[in-house]
C-alpha positions in Angstrom: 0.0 0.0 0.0 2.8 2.6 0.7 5.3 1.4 -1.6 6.2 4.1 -3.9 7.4 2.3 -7.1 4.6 -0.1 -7.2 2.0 1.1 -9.9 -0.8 -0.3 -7.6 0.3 1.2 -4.3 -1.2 4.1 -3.3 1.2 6.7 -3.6 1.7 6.6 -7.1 -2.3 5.2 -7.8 -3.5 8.6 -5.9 -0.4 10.4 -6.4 -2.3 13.8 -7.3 -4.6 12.6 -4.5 -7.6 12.4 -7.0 -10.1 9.6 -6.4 -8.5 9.4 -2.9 -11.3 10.5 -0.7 -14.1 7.8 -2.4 -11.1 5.1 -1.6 -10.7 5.9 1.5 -14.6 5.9 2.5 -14.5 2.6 0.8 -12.2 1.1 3.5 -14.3 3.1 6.4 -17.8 1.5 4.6 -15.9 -2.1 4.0 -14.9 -1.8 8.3 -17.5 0.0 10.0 -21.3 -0.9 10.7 -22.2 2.5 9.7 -22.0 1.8 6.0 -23.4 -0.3 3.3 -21.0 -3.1 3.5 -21.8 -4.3 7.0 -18.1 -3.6 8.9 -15.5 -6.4 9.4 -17.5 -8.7 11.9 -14.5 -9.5 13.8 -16.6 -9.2 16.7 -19.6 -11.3 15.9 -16.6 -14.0 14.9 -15.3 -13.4 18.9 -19.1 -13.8 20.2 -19.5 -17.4 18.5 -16.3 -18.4 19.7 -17.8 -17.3 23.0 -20.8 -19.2 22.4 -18.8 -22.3 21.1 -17.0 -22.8 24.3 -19.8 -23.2 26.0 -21.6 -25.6 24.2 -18.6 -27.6 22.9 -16.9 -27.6 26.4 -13.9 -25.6 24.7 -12.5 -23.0 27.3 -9.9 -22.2 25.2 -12.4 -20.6 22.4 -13.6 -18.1 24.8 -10.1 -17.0 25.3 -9.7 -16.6 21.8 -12.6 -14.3 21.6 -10.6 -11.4 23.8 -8.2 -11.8 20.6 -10.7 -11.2 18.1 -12.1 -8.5 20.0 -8.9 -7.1 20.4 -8.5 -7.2 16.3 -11.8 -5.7 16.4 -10.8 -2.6 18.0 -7.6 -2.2 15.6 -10.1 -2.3 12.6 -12.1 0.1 14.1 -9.2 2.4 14.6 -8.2 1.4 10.4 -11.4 3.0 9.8 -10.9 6.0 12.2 -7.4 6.7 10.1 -9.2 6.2 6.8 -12.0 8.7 7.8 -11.1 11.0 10.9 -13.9 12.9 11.8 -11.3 15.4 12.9 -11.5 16.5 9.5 -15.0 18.2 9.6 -15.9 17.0 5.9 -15.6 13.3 6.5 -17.5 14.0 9.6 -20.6 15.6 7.3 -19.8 12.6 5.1 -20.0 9.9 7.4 -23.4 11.6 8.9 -24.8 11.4 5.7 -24.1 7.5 5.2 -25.5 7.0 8.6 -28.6 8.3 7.8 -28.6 6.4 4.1 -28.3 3.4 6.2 -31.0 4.0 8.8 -33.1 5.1 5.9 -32.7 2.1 4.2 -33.3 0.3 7.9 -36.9 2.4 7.8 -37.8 0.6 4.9 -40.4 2.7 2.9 -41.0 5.2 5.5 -37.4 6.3 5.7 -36.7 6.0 1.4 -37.0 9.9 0.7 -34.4 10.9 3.7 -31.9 7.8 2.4 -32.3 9.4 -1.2 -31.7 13.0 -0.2 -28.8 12.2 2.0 -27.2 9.7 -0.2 -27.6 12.3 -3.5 -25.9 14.8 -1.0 -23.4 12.4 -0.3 -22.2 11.3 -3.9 -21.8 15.1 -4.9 -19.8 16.2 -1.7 -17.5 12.6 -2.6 -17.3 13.6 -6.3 -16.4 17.0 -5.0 -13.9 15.9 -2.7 -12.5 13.6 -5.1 -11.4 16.5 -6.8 -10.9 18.7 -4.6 -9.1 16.4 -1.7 -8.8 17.9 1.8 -5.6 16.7 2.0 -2.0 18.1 1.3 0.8 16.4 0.0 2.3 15.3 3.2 -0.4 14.7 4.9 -1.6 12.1 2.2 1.7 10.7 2.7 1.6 10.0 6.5 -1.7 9.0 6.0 -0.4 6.1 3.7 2.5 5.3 5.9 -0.2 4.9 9.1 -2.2 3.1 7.1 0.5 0.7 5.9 1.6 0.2 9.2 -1.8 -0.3 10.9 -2.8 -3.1 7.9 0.6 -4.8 8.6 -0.2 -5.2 12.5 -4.1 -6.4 11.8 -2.4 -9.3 9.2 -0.2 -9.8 11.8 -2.4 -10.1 14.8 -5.0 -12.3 12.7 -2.4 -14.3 11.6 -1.3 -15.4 14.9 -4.8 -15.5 16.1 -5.6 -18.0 13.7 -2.9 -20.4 14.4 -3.6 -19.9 17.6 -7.3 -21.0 17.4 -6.2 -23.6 15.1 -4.2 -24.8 18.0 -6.6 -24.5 20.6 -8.7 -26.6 18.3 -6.2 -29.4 18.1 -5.9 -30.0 21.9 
């Protein structure tokens, strides 16, 4: 993701930062509840595991579900990088998929607020894909925290797979 000389990384695919902002609300959709993707379900996964120990006399899947809520929290923070609501137009923007989504929840009662919000939404993402609220540096550390924050997730559901695979095996 941060590497420089590789055409797909993002430094050099959003090198003039266009197209930057929709990206980075896909990631915050893709992780959190809040959007139309659902969010990462790490912690539903750690709730089963819960539930498993229980019923299949497993303690040691009920310790694994601190882990995955643990890895929860981390994605939650990805998503927090991604779309800071320190930055007071991803904080509009998120508002406005919150309230697409609980529209959509409303069913036919709540369709005309989900289709005013969501048109307001895809012209202040167009517009920001354009003009991006970042500067050059700051889209640069925002890449490198990024980077680093994916790197520890892989690495902290790697290990937390083995180790459930190993808790399994006892």
């Amino acid at each position: 993701m941060t590497d420089e000389r590789d055409p797909k990384g993002w430094p050099r695919a959003f090198g003039e930062r266009r197209g930057l902002v929709g990206a980075l609300f896909t990631v915050w959709e893709n992780v959190t509840p809040a959007g139309m993707e659902g969010g990462h379900l790490r912690g539903l996964f750690a709730d089963a595991l819960t539930e498993a120990a229980v019923l299949l006399e497993l303690p040691a899947l009920a310790e694994q579900a601190s882990t995955w809520r643990g890895i929860a929290e981390r994605w939650a923070e990805l998503a927090e990088a991604a779309v800071p609501v320190s930055i007071a137009e991803f904080a509009w923007m998120r508002g406005l998929v919150s309230a697409v989504s609980a529209g959509v929840r409303e069913g036919d009662a709540g369709q005309d607020a989900a289709a005013a919000a969501g048109d307001e939404m895809w012209k202040l993402r167009e517009h920001y894909n354009d003009e991006t609220p970042f500067t050059d540096a700051e889209a640069r550390d925002l890449f490198r925290t990024m980077g680093t924050m994916i790197r520890d997730i892989h690495s902290a559901e790697t290990a937390a797979i083995r180790e459930l695979s190993e808790a399994l095996m006892e």
